[in-house]
Every structure is written in C-alpha cells, then in structure tokens.
Backbone bond lengths (Angstrom), bond angles and torsions (degrees), N, CA, C in turn:
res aa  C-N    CA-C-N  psi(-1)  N-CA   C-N-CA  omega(-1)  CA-C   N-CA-C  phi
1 X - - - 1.457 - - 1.517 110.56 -
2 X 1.281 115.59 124.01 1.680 116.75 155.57 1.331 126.11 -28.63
3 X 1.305 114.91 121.85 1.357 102.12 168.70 1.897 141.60 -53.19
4 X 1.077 127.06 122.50 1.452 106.35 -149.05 1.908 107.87 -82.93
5 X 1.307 116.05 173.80 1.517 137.41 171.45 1.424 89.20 -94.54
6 X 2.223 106.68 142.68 1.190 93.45 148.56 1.522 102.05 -108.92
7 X 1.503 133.72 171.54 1.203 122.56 169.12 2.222 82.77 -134.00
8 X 1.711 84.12 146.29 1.364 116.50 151.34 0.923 147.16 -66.91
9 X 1.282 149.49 101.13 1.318 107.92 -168.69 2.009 93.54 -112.75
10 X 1.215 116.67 150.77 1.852 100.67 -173.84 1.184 101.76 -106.43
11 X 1.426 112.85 172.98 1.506 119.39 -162.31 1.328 92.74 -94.30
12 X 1.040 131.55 -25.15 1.843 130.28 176.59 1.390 96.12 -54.22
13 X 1.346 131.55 -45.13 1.527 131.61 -157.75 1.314 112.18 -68.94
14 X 1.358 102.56 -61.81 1.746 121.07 -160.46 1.301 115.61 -120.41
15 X 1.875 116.58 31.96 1.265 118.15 118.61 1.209 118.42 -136.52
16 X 1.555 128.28 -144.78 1.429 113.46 -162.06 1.293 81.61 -135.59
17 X 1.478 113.14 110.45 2.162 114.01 -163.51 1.896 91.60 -91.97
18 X 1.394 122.20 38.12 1.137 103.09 172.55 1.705 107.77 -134.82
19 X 1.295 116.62 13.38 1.422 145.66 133.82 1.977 142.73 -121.81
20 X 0.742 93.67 106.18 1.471 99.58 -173.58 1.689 115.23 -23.12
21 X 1.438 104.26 153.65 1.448 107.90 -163.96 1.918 117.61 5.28
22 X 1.364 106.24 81.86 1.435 100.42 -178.49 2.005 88.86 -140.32
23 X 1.302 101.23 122.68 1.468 109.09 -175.59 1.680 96.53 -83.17
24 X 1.254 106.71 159.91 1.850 129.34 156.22 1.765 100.76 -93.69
25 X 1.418 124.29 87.75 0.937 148.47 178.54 1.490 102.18 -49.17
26 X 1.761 126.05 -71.39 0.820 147.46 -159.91 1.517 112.15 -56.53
27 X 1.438 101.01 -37.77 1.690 124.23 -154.06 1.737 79.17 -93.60
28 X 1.156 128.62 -48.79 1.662 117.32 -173.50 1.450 121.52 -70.11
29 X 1.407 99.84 -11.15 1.749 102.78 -169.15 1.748 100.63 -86.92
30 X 1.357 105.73 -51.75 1.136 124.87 175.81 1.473 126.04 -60.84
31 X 1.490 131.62 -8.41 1.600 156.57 -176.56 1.787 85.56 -102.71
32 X 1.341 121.89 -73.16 1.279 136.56 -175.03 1.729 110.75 -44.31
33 X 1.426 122.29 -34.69 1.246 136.29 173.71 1.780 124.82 -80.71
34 X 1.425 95.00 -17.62 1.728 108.64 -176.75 2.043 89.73 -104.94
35 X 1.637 112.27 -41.09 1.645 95.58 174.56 1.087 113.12 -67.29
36 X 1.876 150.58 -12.62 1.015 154.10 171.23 1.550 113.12 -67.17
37 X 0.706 108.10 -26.43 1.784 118.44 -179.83 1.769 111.80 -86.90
38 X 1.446 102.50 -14.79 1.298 75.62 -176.03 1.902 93.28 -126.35
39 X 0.740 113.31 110.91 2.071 163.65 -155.56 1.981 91.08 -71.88
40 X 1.260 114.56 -7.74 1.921 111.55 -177.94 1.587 108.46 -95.95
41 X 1.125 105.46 165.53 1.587 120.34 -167.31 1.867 93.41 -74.29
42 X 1.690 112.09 115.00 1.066 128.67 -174.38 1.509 109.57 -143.39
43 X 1.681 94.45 134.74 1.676 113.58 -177.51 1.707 111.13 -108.52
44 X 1.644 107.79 117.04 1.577 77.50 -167.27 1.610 97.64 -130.49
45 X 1.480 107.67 150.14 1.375 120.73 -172.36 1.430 108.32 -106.05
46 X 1.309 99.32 166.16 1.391 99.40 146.51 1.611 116.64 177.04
47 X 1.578 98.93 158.92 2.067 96.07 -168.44 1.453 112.34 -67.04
48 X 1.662 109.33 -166.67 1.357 96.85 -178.85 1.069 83.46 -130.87
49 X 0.859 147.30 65.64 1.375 152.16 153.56 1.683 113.04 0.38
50 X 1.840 126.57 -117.30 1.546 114.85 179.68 1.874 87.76 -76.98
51 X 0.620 159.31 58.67 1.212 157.57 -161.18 1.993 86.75 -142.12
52 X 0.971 120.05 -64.74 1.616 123.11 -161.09 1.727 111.53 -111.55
53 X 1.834 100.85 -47.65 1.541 89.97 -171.32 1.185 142.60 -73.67
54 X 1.461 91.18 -28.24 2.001 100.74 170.93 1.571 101.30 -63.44
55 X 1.466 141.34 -22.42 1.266 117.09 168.47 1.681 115.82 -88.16
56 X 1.253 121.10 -33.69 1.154 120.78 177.77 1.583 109.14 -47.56
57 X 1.324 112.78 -68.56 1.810 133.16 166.25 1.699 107.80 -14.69
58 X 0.890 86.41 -65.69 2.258 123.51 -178.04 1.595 95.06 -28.40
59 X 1.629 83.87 -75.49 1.849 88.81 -172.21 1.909 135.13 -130.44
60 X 2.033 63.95 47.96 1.786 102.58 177.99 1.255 106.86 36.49
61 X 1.232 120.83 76.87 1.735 115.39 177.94 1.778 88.68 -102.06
62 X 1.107 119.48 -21.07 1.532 106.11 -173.80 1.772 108.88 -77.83
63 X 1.482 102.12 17.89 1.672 111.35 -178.72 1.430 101.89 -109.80
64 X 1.432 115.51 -12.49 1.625 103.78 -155.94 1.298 119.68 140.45
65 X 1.040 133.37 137.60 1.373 149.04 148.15 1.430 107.91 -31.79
66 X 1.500 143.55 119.12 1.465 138.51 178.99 1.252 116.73 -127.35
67 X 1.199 123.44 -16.43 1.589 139.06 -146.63 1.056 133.86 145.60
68 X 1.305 130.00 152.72 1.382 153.77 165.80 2.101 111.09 -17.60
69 X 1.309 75.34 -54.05 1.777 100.43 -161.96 1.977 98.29 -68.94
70 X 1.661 115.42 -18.09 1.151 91.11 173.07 1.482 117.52 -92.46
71 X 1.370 109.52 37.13 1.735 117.07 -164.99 1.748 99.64 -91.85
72 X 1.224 134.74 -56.76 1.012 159.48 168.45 2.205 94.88 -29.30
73 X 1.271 85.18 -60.42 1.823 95.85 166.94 1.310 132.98 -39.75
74 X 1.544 98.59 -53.14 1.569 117.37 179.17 1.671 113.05 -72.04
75 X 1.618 116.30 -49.82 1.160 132.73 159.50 1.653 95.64 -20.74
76 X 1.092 125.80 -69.07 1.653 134.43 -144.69 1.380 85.34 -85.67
77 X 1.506 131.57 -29.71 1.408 93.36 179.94 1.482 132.92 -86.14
78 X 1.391 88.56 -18.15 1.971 101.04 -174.32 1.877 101.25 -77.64
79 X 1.373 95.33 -24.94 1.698 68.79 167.15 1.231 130.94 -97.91
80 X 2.009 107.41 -5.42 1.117 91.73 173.11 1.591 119.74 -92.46
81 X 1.432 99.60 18.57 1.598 95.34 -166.55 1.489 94.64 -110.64
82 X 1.561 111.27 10.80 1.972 110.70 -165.73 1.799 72.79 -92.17
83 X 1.751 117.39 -24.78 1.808 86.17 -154.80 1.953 103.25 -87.48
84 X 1.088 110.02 -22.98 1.438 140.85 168.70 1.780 90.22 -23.35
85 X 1.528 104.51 -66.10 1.384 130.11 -139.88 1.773 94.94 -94.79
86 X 1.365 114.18 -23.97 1.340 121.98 178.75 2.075 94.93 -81.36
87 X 0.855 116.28 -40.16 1.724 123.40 -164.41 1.487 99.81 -61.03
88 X 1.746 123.08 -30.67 1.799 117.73 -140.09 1.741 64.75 -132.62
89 X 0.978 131.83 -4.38 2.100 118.25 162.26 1.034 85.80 -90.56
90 X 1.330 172.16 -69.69 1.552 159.06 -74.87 1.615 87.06 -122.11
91 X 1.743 102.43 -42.74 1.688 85.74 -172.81 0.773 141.89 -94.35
92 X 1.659 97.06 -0.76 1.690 116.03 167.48 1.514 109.43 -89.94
93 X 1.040 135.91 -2.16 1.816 147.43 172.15 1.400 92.08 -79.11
94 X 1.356 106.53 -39.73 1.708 103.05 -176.11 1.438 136.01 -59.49
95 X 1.500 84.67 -32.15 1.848 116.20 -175.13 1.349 108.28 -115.43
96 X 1.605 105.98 25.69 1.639 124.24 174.61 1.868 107.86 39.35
97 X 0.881 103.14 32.30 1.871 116.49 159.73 1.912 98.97 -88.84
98 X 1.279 92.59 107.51 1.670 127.49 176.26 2.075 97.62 -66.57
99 X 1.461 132.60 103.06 1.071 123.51 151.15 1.391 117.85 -123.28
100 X 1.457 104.24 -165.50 1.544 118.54 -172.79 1.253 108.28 -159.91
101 X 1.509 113.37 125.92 1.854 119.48 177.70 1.384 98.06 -77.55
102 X 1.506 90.53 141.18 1.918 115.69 -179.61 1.204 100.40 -109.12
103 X 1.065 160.42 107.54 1.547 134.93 -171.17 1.736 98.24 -107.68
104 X 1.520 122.55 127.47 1.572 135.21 169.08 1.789 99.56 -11.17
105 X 1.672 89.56 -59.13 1.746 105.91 -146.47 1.459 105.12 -48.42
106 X 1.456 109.93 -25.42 1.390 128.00 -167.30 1.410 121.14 -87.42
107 X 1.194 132.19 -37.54 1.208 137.15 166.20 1.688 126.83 -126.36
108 X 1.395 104.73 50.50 1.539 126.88 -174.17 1.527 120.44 -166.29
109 X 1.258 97.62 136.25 1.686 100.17 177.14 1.458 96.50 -124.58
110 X 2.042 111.68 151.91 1.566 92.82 160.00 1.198 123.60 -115.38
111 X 1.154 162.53 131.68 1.052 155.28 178.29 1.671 120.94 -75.09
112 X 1.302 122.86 127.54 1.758 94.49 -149.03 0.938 141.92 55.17
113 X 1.354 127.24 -132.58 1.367 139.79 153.61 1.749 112.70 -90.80
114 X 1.116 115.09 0.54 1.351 117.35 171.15 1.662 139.36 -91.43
115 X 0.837 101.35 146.56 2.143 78.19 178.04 1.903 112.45 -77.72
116 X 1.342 84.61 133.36 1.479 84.35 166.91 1.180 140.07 -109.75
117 X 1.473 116.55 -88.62 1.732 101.13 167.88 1.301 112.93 -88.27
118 X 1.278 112.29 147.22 1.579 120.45 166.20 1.294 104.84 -141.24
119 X 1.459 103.43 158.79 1.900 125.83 178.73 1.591 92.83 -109.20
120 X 1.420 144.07 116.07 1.103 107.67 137.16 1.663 138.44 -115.75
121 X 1.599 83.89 47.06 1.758 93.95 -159.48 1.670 100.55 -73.20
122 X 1.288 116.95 -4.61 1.862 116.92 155.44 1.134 120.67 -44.95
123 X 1.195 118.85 -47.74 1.636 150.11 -156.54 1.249 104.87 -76.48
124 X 1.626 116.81 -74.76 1.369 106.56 149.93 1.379 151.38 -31.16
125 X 1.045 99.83 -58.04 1.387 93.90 163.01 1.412 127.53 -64.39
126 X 1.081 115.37 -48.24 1.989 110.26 173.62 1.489 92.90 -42.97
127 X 1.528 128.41 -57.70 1.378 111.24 -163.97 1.778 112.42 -43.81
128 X 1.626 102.43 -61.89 1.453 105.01 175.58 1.293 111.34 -50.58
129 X 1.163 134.61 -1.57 1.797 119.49 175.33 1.761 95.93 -103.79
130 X 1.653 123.12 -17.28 1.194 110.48 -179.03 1.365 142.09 80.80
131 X 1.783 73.18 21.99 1.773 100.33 165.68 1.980 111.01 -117.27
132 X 0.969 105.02 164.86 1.198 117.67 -171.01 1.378 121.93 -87.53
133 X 1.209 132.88 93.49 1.570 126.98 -178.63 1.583 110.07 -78.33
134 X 1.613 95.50 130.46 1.290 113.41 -170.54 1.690 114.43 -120.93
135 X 1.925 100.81 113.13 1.154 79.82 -154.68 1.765 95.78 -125.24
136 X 1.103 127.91 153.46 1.601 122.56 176.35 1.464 132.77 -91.77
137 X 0.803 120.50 141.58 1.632 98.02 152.81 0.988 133.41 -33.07
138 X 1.202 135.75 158.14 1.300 143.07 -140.69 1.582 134.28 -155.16
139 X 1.531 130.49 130.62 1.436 106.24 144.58 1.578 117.66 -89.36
140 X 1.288 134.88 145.66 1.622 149.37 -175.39 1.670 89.98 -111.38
141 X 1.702 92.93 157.38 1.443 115.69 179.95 1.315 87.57 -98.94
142 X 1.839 109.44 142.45 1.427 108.47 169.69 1.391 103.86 -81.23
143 X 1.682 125.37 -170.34 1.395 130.13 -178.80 1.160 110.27 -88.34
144 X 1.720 110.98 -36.44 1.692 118.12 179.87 1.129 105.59 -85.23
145 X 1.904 134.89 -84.98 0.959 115.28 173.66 1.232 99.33 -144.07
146 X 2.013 127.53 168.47 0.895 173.01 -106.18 1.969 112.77 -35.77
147 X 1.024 116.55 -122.59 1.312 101.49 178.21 1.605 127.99 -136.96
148 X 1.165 102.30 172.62 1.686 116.09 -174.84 1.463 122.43 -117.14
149 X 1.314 129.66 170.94 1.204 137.83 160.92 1.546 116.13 -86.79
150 X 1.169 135.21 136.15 1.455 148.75 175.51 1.646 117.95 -136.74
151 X 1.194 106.40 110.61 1.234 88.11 -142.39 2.188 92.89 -112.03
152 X 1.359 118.27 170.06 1.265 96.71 -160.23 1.473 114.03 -88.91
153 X 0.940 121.80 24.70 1.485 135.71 154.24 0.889 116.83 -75.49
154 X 1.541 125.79 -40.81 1.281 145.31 -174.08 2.026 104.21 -71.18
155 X 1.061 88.04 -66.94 1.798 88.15 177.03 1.525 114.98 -79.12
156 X 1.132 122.71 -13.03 1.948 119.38 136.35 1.345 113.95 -37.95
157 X 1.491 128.02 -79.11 1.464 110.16 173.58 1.481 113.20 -68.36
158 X 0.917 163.02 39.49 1.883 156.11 -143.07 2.006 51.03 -155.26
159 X 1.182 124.93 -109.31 1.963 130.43 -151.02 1.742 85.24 -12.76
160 X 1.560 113.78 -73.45 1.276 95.72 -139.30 1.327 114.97 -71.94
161 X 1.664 119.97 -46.48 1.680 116.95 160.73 1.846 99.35 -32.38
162 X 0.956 157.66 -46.70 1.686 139.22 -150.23 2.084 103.69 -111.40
163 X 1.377 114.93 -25.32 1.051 99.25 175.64 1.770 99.22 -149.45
164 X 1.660 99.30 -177.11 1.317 103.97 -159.84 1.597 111.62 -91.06
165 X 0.879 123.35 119.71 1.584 127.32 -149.13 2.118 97.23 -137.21
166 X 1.352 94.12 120.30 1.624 84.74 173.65 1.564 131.76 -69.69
167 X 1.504 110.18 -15.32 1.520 114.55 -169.93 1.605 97.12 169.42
168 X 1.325 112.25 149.19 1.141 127.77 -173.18 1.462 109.80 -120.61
169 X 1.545 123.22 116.38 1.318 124.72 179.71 1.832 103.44 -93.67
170 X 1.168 109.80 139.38 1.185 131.84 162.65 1.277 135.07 -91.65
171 X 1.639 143.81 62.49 1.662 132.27 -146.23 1.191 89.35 -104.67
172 X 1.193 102.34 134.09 1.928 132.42 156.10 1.062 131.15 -129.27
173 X 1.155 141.25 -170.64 1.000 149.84 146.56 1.646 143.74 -74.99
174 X 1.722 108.07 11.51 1.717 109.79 173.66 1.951 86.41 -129.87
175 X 0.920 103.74 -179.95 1.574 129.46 -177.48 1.418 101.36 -50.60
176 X 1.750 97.99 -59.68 1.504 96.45 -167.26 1.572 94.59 177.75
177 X 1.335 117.81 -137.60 1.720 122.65 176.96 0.900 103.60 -92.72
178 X 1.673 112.07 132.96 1.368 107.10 166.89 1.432 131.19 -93.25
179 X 1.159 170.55 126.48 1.493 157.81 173.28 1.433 114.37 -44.48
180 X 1.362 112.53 154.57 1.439 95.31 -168.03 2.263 74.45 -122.65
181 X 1.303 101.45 148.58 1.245 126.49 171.47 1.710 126.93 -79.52
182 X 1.494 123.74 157.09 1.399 131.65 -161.32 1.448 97.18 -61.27
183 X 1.389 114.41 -29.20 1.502 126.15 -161.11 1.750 108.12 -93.32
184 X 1.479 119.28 -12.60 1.415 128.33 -175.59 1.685 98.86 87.06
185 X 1.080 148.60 29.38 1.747 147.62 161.56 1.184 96.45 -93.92
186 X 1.434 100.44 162.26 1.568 111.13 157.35 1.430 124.76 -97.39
187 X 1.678 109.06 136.53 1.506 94.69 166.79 1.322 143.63 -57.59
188 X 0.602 152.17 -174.29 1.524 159.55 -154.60 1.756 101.76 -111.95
189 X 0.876 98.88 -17.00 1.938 107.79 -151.71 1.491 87.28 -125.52
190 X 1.488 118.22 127.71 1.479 121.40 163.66 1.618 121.22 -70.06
191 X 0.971 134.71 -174.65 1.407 122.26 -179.29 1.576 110.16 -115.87
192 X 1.042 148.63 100.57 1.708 174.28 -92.73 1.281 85.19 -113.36
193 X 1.287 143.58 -101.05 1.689 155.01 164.85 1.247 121.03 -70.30
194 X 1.194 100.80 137.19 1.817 121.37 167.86 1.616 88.27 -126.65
195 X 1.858 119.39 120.75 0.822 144.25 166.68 1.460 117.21 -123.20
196 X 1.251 143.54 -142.12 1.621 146.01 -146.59 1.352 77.71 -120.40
197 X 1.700 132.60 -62.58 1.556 138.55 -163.82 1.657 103.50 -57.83
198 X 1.107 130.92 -52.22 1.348 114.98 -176.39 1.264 115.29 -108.34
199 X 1.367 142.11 15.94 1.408 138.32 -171.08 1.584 109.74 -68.97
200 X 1.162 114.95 -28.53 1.395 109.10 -168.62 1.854 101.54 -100.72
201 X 1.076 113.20 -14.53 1.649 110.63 159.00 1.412 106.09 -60.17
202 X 1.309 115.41 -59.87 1.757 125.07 -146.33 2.123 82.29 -72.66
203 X 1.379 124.13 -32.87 1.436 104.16 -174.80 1.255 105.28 -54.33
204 X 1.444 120.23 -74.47 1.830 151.20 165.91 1.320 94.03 14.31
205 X 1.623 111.88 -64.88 1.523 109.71 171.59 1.356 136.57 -88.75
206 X 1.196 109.53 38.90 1.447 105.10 -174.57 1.777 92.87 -137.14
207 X 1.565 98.37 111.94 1.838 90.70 174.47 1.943 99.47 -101.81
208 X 1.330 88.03 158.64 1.389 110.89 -157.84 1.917 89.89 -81.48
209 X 1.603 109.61 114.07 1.309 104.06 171.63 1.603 145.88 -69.66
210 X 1.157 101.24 135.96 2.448 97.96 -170.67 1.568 105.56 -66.28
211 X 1.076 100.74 -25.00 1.535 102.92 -177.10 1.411 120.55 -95.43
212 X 1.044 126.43 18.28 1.663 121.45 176.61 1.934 95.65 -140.09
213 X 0.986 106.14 130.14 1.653 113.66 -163.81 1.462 115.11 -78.72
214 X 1.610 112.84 -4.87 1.658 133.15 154.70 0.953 115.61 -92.08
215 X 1.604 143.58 -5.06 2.048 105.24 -168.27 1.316 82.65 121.81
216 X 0.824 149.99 -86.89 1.883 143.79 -128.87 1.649 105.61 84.31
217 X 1.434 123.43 -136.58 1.643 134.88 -163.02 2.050 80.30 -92.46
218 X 1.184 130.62 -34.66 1.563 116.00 -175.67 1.576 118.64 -83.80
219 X 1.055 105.36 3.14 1.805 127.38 173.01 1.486 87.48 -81.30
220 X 1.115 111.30 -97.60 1.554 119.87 167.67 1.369 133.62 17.16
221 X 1.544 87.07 -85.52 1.660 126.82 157.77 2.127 110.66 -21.78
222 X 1.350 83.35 -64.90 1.347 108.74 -177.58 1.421 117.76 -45.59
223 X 1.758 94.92 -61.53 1.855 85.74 178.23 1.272 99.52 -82.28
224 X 0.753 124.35 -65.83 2.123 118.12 -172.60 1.993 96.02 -19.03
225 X 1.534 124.05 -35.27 1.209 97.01 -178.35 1.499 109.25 -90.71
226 X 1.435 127.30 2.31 1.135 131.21 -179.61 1.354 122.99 -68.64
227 X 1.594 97.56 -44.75 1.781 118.61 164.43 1.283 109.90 -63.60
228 X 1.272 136.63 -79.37 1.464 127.75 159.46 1.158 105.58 6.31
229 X 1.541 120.98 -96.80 1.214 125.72 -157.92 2.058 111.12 -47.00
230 X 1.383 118.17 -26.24 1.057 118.34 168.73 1.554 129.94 -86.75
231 X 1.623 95.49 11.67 1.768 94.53 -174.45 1.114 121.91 127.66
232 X 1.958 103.79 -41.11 1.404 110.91 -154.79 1.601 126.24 -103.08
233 X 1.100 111.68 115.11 1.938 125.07 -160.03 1.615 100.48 -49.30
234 X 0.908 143.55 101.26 1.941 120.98 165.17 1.297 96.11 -122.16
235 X 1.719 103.66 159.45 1.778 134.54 -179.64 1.783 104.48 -100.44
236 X 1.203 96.64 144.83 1.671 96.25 141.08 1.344 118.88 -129.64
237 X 1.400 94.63 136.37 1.604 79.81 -169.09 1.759 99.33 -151.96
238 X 1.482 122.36 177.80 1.274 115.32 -168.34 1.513 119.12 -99.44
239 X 1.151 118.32 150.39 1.847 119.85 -140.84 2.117 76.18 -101.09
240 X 1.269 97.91 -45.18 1.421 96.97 -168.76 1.572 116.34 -50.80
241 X 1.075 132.98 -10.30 1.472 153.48 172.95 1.779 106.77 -77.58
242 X 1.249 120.42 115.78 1.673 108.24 -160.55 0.790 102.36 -93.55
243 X 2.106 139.93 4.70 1.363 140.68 -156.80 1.791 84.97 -119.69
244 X 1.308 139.86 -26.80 1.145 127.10 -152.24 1.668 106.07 -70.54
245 X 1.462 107.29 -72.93 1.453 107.43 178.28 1.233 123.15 -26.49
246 X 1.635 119.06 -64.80 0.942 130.73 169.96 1.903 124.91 -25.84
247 X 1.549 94.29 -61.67 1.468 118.52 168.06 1.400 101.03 -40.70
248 X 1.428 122.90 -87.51 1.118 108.87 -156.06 1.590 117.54 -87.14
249 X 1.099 127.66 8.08 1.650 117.89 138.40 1.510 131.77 -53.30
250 X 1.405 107.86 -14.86 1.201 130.84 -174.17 1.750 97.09 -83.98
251 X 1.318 110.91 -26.83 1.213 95.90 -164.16 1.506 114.44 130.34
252 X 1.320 121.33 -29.53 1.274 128.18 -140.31 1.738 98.62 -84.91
253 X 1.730 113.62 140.29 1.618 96.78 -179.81 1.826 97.94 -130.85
254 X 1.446 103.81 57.46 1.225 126.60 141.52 1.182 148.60 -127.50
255 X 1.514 106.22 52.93 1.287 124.40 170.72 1.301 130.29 -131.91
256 X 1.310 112.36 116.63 1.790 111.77 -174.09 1.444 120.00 79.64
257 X 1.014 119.50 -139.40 1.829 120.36 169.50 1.304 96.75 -93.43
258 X 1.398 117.86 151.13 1.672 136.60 174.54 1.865 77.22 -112.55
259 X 1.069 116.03 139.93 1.503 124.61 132.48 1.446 110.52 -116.79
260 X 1.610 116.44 142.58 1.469 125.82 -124.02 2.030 80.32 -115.72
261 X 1.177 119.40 149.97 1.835 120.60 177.59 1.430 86.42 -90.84
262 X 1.497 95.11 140.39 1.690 99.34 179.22 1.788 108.73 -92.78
263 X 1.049 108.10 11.59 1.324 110.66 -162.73 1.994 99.33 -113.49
C-alpha cells in the first residue's frame, strides 16, 4: 500500500464559527471535489469548529473534567459533531469517494493532557480496503477520570508519530503563519519555512488563544513541530484558496507554511 496523506480540514474553514452548528456548504463540497480527484491512500480530518467549540469554551471542558453537570455538554457535542461529520461524508458519497467515521472517543485514551493508548489497526485497514477514514475532533476518555478535549490537530500528529504518513496538510482559514513584528503587528507576509533555525522565534509570537478550545495558529504550530521532529513535512495553508489543496496533493511545496522534518 502507498503511503497515505493526512489532510485537515479546520473548523474556521468549513463552518461559520460565528453561529453555532452552521456549516460552509460551498467550501465543503468544493474541498470534497478536489479530495475526489486524487485516487492515493488518504486520512482525512477535520475540526468542529461552531459545531464543538462554543460548547466546549461554555463549560470549559478543554480545562478538565469538573463534574457530572459537564455530561449533558459532551452529549451535545458528539452529536453535534456526528452531523458535522455526516455533511463532509455526504459529499464525498456524492463524488463516489467510499469513507468511514473513526471517532477519537473510540480508539484513544488520554492520559493527562497527553494521548495515551490507541488501536489504530481500524485505520489501517480501511486504508488497505481504499476507503478513507474520516475522523473528527474530539472529546477522549481520560485513564483516571472523566474527559478531555483532543482536538484534530492533535491526532494529525498522534497518525504521524504512530504510523507512516507522507505529509500532513493543515487547512484553515489564513495563508499560513504570520510573523509577529518589533512593534507586536502582524506582517502582511506569512512566513514560507519553519525549520530547527527559527522554530522557536515563530512560537515567541504566537500566543495560545482563550477563545478556540484547541490552541488557535500556536496549537497548530505545536503539532506541525511534533511531526517534524518525527520526519514528517506538513503545510498550513488556506482551504479558502480553491487551487491550494489541490496543489499540494499534487505534491507541490509552495503553499502556505512548509514546516521542514528535522530528520
């Protein structure tokens, strides 16, 4: 079997995070129509954008397990993230792309704040049958007690640290990283490479956001350097651009940020 792509898809992109569960229809059909074209062993994610975070945020589950009372919470997210996950299958059924939902909750534990055990010999195999496992963000059961956020950035690098993955796409909604300036602005211009020489500059400027229940662009940041450190090349780059995806399934490593495998 080919080694597979994972692609991202972010919850900034492909819904509209400034009303609750409301998808970017247009933006999913059209992502779903450029992954149909390309015929290689592919794992594809994606966040839940108003779909998960305004409740996660709500009743801070991305802080911790607290109680009973945030159960009612979690309830609301797995179903609203089963319909999320039913909307971006519908459009690959459409464009006769064969998948299957993986869901975190199901084959992952975290330990802490860390991931812990996982199976993903599911995963594998759908690849060898040559369908696409489609899997979301997530809440995970901790090992001690109750639950966490995992978010699909997070189990993007968890694929490539555990199996052999050619490159990891990142889709959002900005270009890519931005630099942050002497003055604290952002440049205008994203930053092309994240390698070993500047990785710990490009963090410096990136504060970790209160309002997105993953990290913001330094969540991100984070695993993209996680893969690196294991080998594995990934982009971030913007989904809203209808040539990008496409591009770099192709291969192409001019689009968005490259972060470079240190290995």
């Amino acid at each position: 079997m080919q080694v597979p792509v994972v692609v991202k898809l972010g919850g900034s992109a492909i819904t509209d995070k400034s009303r609750i569960c409301t998808p970017r229809l247009d933006l999913i059909h059209r992502v779903a129509g450029e992954i149909a074209l390309y015929q290689r062993p592919l794992i594809l994610l994606h966040g839940g954008g108003s779909y998960a975070h305004p409740f996660a945020t709500k009743d801070l589950l991305m802080s911790g397990f607290k109680g009973a009372s945030q159960l009612r919470t979690a309830s609301e997210i797995e179903l609203n993230l089963d319909q999320l996950t039913r909307i971006i299958g519908v459009a690959l059924l459409l464009r006769q792309r064969a998948f299957v939902p993986v869901r975190p909750m199901s084959f992952m534990t975290l330990s802490g704040n860390s991931v812990g055990a996982c199976f993903l010999r599911p995963i594998t195999a759908l690849l060898e049958l040559g369908v696409i496992p489609l899997i979301h963000g997530d809440l995970a059961v901790r090992e001690r007690r109750g639950l966490g956020v995992v978010s699909a950035d997070r189990v993007a690098s968890m694929l490539g640290e555990k199996l052999e993955v050619s490159r990891v796409l990142f889709g959002c909604d900005v270009d890519g990283v931005y630099p942050l300036g002497l003055d604290g602005s952002r440049s205008p211009r994203i930053i092309k490479t994240i390698d070993k020489s500047n990785y710990s500059a490009v963090l410096n400027g990136l504060e970790r956001s209160t309002k997105d229940a993953t990290g913001g662009m330094r969540g991100k940041v984070l695993e993209a350097l996680r893969l690196a450190r294991h080998g594995v090349e990934s982009y971030i780059f913007n989904l809203n651009n209808p040539s990008n995806l496409k591009r770099l399934l192709d291969g192409s490593p001019a689009v968005g940020t490259r972060l470079v495998a240190w290995k």
